[in-house]
matplotlib code that plots the C-alpha trace (Angstrom):
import matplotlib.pyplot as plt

x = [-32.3, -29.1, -25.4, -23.6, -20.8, -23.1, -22.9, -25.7, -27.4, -31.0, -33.1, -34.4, -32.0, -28.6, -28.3, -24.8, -24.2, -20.5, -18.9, -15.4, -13.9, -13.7, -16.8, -17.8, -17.0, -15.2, -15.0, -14.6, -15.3, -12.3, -14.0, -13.9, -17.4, -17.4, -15.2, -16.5, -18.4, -20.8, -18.3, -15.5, -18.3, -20.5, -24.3, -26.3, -27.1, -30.3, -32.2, -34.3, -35.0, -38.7, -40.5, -42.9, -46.0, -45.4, -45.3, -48.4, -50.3, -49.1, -50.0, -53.7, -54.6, -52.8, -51.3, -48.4, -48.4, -47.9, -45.3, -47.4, -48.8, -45.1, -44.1, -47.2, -46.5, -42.2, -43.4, -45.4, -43.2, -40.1, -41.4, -42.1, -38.4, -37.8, -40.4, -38.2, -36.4, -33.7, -32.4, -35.2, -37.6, -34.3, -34.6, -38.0, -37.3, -34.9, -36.8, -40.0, -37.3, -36.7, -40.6, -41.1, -38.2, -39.2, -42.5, -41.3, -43.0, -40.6, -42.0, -42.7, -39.0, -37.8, -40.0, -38.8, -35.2, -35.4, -37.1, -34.1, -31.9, -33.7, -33.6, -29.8, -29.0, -31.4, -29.7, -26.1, -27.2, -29.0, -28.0, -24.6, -23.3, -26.2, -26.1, -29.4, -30.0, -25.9, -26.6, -22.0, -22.1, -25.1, -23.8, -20.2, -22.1, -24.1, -21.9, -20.6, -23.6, -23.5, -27.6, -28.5, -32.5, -32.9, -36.2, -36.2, -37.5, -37.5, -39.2, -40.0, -39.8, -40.9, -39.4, -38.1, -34.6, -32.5, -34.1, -34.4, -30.9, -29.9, -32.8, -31.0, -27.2, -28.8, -31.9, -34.4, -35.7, -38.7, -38.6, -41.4, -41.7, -43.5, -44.7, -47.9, -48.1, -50.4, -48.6, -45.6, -47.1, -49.0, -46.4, -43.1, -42.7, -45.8, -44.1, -40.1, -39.0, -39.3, -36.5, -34.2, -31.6, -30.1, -26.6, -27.1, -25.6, -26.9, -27.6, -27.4, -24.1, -22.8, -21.5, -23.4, -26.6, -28.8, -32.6, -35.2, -37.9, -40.7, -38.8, -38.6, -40.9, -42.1, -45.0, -46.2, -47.6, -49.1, -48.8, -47.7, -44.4, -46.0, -48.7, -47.2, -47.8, -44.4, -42.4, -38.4, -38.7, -36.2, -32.7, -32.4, -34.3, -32.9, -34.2, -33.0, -33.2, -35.1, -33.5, -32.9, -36.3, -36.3, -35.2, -32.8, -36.0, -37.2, -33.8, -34.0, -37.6, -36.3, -33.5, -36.1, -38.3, -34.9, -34.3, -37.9, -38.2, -34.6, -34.3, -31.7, -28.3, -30.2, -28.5, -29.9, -28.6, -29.4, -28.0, -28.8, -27.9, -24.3, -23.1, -21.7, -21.4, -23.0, -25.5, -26.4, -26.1, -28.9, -31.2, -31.1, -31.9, -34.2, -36.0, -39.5, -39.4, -38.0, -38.0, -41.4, -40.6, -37.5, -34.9, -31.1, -27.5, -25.1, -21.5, -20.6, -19.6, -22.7, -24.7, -22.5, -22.8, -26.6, -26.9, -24.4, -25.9, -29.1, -27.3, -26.2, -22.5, -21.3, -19.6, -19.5, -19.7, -18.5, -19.9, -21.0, -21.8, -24.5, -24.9, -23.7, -23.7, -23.7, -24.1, -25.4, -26.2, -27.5, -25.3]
y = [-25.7, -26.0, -26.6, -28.7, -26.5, -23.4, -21.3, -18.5, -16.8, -16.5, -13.9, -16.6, -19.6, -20.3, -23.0, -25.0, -27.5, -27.6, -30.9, -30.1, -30.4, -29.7, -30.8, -30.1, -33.1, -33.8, -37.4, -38.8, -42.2, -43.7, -43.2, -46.8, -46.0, -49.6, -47.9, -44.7, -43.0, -40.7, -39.2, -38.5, -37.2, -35.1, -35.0, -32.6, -29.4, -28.5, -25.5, -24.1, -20.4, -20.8, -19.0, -16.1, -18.1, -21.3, -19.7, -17.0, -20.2, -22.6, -19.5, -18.8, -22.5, -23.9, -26.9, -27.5, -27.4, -30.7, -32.3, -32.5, -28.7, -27.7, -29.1, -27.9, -24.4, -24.7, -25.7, -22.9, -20.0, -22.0, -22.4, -18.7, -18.1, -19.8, -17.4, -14.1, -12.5, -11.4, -8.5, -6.8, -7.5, -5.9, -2.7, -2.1, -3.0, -0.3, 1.9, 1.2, 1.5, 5.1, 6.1, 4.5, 6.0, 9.5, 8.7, 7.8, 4.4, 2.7, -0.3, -0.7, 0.1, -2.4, -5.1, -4.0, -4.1, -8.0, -8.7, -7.3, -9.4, -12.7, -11.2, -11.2, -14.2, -16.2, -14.8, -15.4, -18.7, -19.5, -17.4, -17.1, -20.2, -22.5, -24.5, -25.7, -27.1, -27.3, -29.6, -30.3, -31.6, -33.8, -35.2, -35.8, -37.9, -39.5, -40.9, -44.2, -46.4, -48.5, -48.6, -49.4, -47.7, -48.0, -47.7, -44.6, -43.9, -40.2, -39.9, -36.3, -35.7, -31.5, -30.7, -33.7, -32.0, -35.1, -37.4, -35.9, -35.3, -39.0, -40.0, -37.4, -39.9, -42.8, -42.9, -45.0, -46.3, -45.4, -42.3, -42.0, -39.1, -39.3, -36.2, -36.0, -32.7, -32.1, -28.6, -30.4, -32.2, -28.9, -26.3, -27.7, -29.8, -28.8, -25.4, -26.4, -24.6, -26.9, -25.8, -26.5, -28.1, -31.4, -32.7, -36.6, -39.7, -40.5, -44.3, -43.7, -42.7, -43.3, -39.5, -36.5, -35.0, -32.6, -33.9, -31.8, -32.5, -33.5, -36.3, -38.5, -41.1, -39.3, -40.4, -38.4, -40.2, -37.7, -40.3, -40.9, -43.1, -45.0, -46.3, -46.4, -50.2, -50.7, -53.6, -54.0, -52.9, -50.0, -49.7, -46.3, -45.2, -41.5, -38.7, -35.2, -33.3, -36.3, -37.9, -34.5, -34.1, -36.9, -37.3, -40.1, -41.7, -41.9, -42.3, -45.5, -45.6, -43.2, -45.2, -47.8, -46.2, -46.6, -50.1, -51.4, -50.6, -51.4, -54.3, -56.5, -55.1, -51.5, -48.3, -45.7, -42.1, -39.8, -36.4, -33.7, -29.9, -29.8, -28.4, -25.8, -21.7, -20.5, -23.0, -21.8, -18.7, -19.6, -21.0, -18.3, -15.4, -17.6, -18.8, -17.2, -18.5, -22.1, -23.5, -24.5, -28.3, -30.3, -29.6, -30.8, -30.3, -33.0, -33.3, -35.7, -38.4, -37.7, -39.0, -41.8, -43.6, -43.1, -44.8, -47.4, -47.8, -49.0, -50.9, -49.7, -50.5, -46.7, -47.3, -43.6, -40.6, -36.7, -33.4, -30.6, -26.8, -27.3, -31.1, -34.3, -37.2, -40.7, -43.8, -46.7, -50.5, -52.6, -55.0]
z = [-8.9, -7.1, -7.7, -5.4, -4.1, -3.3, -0.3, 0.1, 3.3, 2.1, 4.1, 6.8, 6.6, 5.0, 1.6, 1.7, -0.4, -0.4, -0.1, 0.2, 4.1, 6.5, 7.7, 11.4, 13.5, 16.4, 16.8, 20.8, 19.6, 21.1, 24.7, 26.7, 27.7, 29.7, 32.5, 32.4, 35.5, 36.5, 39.2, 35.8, 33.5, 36.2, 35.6, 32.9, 33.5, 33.8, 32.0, 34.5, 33.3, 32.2, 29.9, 30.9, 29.0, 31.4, 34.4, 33.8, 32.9, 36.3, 38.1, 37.0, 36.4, 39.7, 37.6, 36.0, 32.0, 30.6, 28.9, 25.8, 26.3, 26.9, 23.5, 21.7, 22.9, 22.5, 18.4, 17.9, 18.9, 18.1, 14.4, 14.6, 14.6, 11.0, 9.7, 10.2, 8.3, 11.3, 9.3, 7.8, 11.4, 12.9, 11.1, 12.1, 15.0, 15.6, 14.1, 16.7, 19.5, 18.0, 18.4, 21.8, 23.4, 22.1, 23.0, 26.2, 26.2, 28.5, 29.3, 25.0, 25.0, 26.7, 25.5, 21.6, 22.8, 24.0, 20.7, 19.3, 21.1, 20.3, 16.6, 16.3, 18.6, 16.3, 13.4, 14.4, 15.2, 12.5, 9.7, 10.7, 12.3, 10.5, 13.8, 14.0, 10.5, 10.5, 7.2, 7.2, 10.4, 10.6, 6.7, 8.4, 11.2, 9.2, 6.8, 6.4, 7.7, 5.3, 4.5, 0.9, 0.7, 4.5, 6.0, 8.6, 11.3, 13.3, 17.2, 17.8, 14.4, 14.3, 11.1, 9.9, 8.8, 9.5, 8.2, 5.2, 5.2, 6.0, 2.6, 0.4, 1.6, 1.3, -1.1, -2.0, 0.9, 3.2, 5.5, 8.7, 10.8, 14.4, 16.3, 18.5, 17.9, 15.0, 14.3, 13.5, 10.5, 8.7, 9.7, 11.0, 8.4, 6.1, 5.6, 5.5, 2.7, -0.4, -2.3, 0.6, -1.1, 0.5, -0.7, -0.8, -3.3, -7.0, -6.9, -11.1, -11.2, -7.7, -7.5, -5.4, -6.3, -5.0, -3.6, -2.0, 0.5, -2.0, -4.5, -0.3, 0.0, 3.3, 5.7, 8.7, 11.4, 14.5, 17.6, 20.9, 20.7, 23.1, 20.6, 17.4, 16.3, 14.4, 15.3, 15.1, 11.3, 10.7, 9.5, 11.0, 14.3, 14.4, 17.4, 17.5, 20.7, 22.5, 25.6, 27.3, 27.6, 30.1, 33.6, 34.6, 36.1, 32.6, 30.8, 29.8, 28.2, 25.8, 24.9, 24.8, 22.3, 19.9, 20.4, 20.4, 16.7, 15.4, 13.1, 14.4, 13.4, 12.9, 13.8, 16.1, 15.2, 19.1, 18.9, 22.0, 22.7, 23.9, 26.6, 26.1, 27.0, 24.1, 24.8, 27.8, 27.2, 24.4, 26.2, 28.7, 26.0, 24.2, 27.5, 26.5, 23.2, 24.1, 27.8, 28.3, 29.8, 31.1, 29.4, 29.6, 28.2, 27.8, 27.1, 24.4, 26.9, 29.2, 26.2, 25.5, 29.1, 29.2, 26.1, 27.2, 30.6, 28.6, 26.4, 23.1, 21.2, 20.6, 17.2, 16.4, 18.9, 18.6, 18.6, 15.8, 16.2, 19.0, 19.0, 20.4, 18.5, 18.6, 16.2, 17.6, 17.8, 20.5, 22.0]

ax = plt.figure().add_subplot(projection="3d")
ax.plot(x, y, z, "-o")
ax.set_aspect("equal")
plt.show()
């Protein structure tokens, strides 16, 4: 069990259950996003460095690999990732380099030595930084919605993390994850560490507590978006890492997907990757294990005038370690 206030680096992810501040949040939420432009914001950039596994498989099977494929293949070697243990894998690591080099294995060599760059940018990242769970920043964006046992719902769900985090702050309620990829269900989130402690509110004493993943009323649907047969039933319709995944052609059916199952009055929670150096610089490192479909990054204020231009109220909009954020309603 777990203390709130603990800080620890585990050997694969980091537990932090502190609640004092500073959280990570940068709030742009006084944006007039009504008179903002295209021409003052500039458009996405887009990640374009494929991995080696897409483009071997376009060239022997003459097609491209679908969008469904793509994400399939991005979960399995993504979820590989959260598996390692960066500083013991970088050890023998090294020590392989060692063998091949005086083996004169180069081509071995060099291979090893990329691992061992993926290893410690995956490790500052994650182990380091904490910026892909980043559980202070997505609890300082997530607070103050005002949901009493709220009925969730997550699109693209992979490994659930937020909305467990946002059933941990607001318990009680109903949480639904969506992901057509079966792998998501059994190992994404089948295999998310269950003593992953999440830092939430006590509806017994109205203080803090600490919840993990298996006292959530959790349901795992594998569908399409497209066919789920919910109506406009949820509180909270949340995606994480969603919209960037569409063109501007497409834009507005994933904003879509959030307000088409909103109660009225509901809140949508969309977050992307930011744009941002080390963001780049991330997905240019990390392109065999992650770029295997479209893929953009926004600036905070980017995100805000798509979901604008397809008509959500931004009430709440900012940015955390690698994340935009924004809290929404539709006007």
């Amino acid at each position: 069990m777990h203390r709130i206030g603990e800080f620890e680096r585990t050997p694969t992810h980091v537990v932090d259950t502190r609640d004092a501040p500073p959280d990570v949040f940068l709030d742009h939420g006084a944006t007039d996003w009504a008179r903002l432009t295209w021409r003052q914001v500039g458009r996405p950039y887009r990640v374009e460095r494929w991995a080696e596994e897409k483009r071997e498989f376009e060239r022997t099977q003459g097609r491209a690999l679908s969008v469904k494929e793509g994400w399939e293949r991005f979960n399995r070697s993504f979820h590989e990732l959260f598996l390692k243990e960066p500083a013991a894998e970088g050890r023998e690591g090294r020590r392989r380099l060692l063998r091949q080099l005086a083996a004169a294995k180069v081509r071995r060599a060099a291979e090893t030595v990329e691992e061992l760059v993926q290893l410690a940018v995956w490790n500052r990242v994650h182990r380091v930084e904490d910026a892909v769970w980043d559980p202070r920043g997505k609890r300082a964006l997530f607070e103050g919605l005002g949901q009493r046992r709220p009925r969730v719902l997550f699109l693209g769900a992979a490994d659930g993390y937020e909305a467990m985090q946002l059933a941990a702050m607001y318990p009680g309620g109903e949480v639904v994850l969506v992901d057509y990829d079966e792998f998501c269900r059994t190992d994404r989130f089948g295999r998310f560490p269950e003593r992953y402690p999440f830092l939430g509110a006590d509806p017994a004493t109205g203080g803090k507590r600490i919840w993990y993943r298996e006292e959530m009323p959790i349901h795992f649907e594998v569908a399409d978006i497209r066919d789920l047969g919910f109506g406009p039933e949820f509180d909270i319709v949340v995606s994480v890492g969603l919209v960037e995944h569409f063109d501007d052609a497409h834009k507005p059916e994933a904003f879509d997907f959030h307000r088409k199952f909103l109660k009225p009055g509901g809140t949508a929670v969309i977050t992307t990757p930011r744009d941002q150096w080390r963001g780049r610089a991330f997905y240019t490192i990390m392109a065999d294990r992650m770029n295997f479909g479209y893929r953009e990054l926004m600036t905070v204020r980017q995100l805000g005038l798509y979901a604008w231009e397809n008509g959500f109220r931004i009430e709440r909009a900012g940015v955390i370690k690698a994340h935009n954020g924004l809290v929404c309603r539709v006007r």
